[in-house]
N, C-alpha and C positions, 0 to 999 in steps of 0.2 A: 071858876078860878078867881081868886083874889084880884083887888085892880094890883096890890104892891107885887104880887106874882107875875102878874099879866105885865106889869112896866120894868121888870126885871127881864122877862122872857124875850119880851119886845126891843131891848136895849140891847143882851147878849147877840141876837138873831141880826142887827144891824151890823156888829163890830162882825159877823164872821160874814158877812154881805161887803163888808169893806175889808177884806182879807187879814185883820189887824190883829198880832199878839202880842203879846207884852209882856208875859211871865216868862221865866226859866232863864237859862243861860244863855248867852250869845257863842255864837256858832258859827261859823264859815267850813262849806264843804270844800271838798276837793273833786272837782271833773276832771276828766281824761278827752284829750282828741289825739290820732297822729295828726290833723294840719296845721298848716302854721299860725299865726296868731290873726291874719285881716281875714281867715278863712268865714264863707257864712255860718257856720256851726260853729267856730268858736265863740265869734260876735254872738249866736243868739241865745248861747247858755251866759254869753257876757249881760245881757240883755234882760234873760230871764233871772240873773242876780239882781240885776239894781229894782226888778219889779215885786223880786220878794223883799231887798230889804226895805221899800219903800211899804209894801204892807204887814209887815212885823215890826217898822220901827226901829227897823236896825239888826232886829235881833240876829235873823238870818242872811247871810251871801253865801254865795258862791266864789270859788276861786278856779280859773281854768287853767289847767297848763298843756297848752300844746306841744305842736315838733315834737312828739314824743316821747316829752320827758320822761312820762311816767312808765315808759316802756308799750309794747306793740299792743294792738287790740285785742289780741288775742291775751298777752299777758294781763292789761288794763281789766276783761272781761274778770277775769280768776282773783282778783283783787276784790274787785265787787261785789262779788259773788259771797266774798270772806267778808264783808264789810270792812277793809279796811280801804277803803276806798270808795267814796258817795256816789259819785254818778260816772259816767260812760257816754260819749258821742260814737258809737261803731257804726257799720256799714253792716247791714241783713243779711250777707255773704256771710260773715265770721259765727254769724247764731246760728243756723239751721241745725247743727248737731246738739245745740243746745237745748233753743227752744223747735217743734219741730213745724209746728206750722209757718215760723219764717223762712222756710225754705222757699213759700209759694213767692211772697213780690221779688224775690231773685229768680224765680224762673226765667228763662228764653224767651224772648218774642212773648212776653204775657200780654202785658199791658199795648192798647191802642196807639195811645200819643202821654206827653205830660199834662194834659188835662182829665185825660181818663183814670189816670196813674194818683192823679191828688184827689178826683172825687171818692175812690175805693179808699182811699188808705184815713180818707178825713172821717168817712163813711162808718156802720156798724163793721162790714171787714177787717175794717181796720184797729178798730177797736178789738175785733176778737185776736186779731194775730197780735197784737203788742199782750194782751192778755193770758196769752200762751205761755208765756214767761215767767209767770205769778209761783209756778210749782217750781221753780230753776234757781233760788236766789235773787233773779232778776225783777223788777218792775217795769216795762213798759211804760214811758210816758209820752211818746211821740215820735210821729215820724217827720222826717229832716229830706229835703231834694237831694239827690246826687246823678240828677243828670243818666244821659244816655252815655252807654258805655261801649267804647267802642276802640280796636284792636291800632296800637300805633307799634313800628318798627323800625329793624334797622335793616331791612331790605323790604320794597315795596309788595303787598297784599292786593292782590288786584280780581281774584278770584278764591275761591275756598281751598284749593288746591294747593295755593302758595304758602297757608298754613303748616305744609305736611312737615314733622322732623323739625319744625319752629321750637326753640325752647322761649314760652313765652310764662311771662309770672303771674299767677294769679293767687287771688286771697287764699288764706289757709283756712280753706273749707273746701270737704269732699266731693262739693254739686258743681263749683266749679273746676276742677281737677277733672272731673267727669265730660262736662263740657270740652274743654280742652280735647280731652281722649277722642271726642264724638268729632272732630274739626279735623283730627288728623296731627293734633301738634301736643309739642308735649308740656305738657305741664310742670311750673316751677315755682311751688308755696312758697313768700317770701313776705315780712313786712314789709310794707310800704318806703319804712327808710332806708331800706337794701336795694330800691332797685334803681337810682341812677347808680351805684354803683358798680350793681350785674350790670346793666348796659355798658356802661365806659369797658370793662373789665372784658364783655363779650361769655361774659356767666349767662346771659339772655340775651335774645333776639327780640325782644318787644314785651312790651305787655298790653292791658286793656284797661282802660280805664276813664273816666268823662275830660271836656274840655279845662275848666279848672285845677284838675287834679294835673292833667297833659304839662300844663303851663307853670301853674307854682313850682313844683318840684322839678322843673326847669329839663322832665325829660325830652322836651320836646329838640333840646341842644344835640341829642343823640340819637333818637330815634324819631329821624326826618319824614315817616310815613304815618299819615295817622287813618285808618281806613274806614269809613261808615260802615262801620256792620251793626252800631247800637241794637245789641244781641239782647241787651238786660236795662232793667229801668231800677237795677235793686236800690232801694232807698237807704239811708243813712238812719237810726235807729237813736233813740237820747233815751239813757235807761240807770236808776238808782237801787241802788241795793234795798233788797228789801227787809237785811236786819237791819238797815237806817230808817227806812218807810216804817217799816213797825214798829218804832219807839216815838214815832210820832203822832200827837192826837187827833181823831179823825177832821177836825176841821182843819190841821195843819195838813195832812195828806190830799183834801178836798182843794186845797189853795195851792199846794205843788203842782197838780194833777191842769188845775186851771191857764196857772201860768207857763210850764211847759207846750201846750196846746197854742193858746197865745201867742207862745214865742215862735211858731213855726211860720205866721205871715210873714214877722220878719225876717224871720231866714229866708222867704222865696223870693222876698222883695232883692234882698242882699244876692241869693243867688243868681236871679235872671239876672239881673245888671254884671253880676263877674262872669258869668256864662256866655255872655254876647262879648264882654270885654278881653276874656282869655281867648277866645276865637280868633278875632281881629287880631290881637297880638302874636298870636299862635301864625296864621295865614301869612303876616308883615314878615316873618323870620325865615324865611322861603320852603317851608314844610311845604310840602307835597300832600293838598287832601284827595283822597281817590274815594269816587263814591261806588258804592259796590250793589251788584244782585243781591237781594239779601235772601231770596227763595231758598237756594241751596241750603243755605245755613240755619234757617230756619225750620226745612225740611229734616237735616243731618240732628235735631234736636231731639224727637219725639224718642227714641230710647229715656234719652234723662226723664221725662217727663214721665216712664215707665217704668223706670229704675226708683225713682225719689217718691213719686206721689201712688203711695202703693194704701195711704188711710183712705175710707171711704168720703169722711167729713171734710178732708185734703181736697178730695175731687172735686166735689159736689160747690168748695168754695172756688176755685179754678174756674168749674164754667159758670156760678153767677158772677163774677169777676170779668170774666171775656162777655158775657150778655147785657154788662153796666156801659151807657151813652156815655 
């Protein structure tokens, strides 16, 4: 090789080591969340803007509109999908019929603890379910905390039984609707911003869902029970179209791919701290936590588990997944 080839070679290979572009047009996308705006997932696609436009120069941001401007996850999803819509912060509930291997970290009682739950998903597992996605319109670029999920109401859950004839909401996906059925209570697909008003309304008797989510959307003013059954560890999902990803050149896709990853210390950083601090506030407001047997309910599971994971490759990731320290 020439030195003026070789100092040419050597100079380009620096600027994509320092994530930096500088051609083309300036661009600002548009991401989707339903939460509201100090949420940790809104902050860390906020976060993961200023770190691209700091390595393009400007070229590229991000713009996030939460509270659900943009309409429900599930709509947000079909948007993206079109490209007419860049990225996506959703919950791994709303994909499974999409993409099919996210079905598995929404399973039941999968996961250990939230240590065992971030080494798989950080992990090659992890990488292979977000890459599930690649045939769907979708791209995978990280996964996001969302906490243990667990069943709050407007009359107390103190055993598995008191579920029965419960009209509780759960995301609009069929594993959990199934779930539901498997509990004894019935299941009620709703967006997210419908359900304090099912509750006030008495359209639903509870629903499920983490500490954070309890607190912001202020159900906890109405549905005074919030009951340990953390049945699901399903994580939150940060994913961009891939007729955007594909018009972008590969060391601009290698530099997305970077900073999304990135961005996820800082979402856990942002997460534990509001996961300890919604608790606290949640506890002060005189809710009623009831801790529960979690046996039954985890027992009442294995249908779904027989119903949903019917791929061989589905399995086979389930039990290296439950064999990961």
């Amino acid at each position: 090789m020439k030195r003026s080839t070789r100092i040419i070679t050597t100079a380009f290979a620096g600027l994509l080591a320092l994530g930096t572009f500088t051609t083309g047009q300036a661009r600002q996308f548009r991401s989707a969340d339903v939460q509201p705006p100090d949420y940790p997932t809104v902050k860390a696609v906020q976060y993961m803007s200023d770190e691209l436009s700091k390595a393009t120069d400007g070229k590229y941001t991000i713009k996030v509109f939460p509270n659900s401007q943009l309409g429900s996850e599930k709509d947000t999803i079909e948007q993206v999908k079109l490209g007419a819509l860049d990225f996506i912060r959703v919950n791994a509930g709303t994909l499974n019929t999409i993409c099919p291997a996210m079905m598995v970290p929404v399973l039941p009682f999968l996961f250990h603890d939230k240590a065992q739950m971030r080494t798989v998903l950080d992990g090659p597992i992890g990488d292979q379910i977000l890459a599930d996605c690649d045939a769907h319109g979708l791209v995978g670029l990280a996964f996001y905390d969302s906490g243990s999920r667990s069943f709050y109401t407007t009359k107390p859950v103190r055993k598995m039984e008191d579920l029965k004839g419960m009209k509780i909401r759960v995301q609009q996906s069929d594993i959990w609707v199934a779930m539901m059925k498997a509990l004894g209570a019935n299941a009620t697909p709703m967006p997210t911003g419908e359900v304090f008003t099912g509750l006030k309304t008495g359209l639903i008797d509870g629903a499920e869902n983490n500490w954070p989510s309890y607190y912001n959307f202020h159900h906890y003013e109405l549905a005074k029970y919030y009951s340990l059954s953390e049945h699901s560890m399903a994580p939150d999902v940060l994913l961009m179209s891939k007729r955007v990803y594909d018009s972008f050149t590969p060391e601009e896709q290698a530099l997305v791919r970077k900073l999304a990853k990135q961005s996820v210390g800082y979402m856990r950083q942002l997460w534990d701290a509001m996961e300890t601090t919604s608790q606290d506030k949640v506890k002060q407001s005189g809710v009623e936590v009831i801790t529960l047997d979690k046996a039954p309910f985890e027992a009442a599971m294995q249908p779904i588990y027989d119903q949903f994971v019917t791929d061989p490759a589905l399995k086979d990731m389930i039990t290296k997944i439950k064999a990961t320290k």
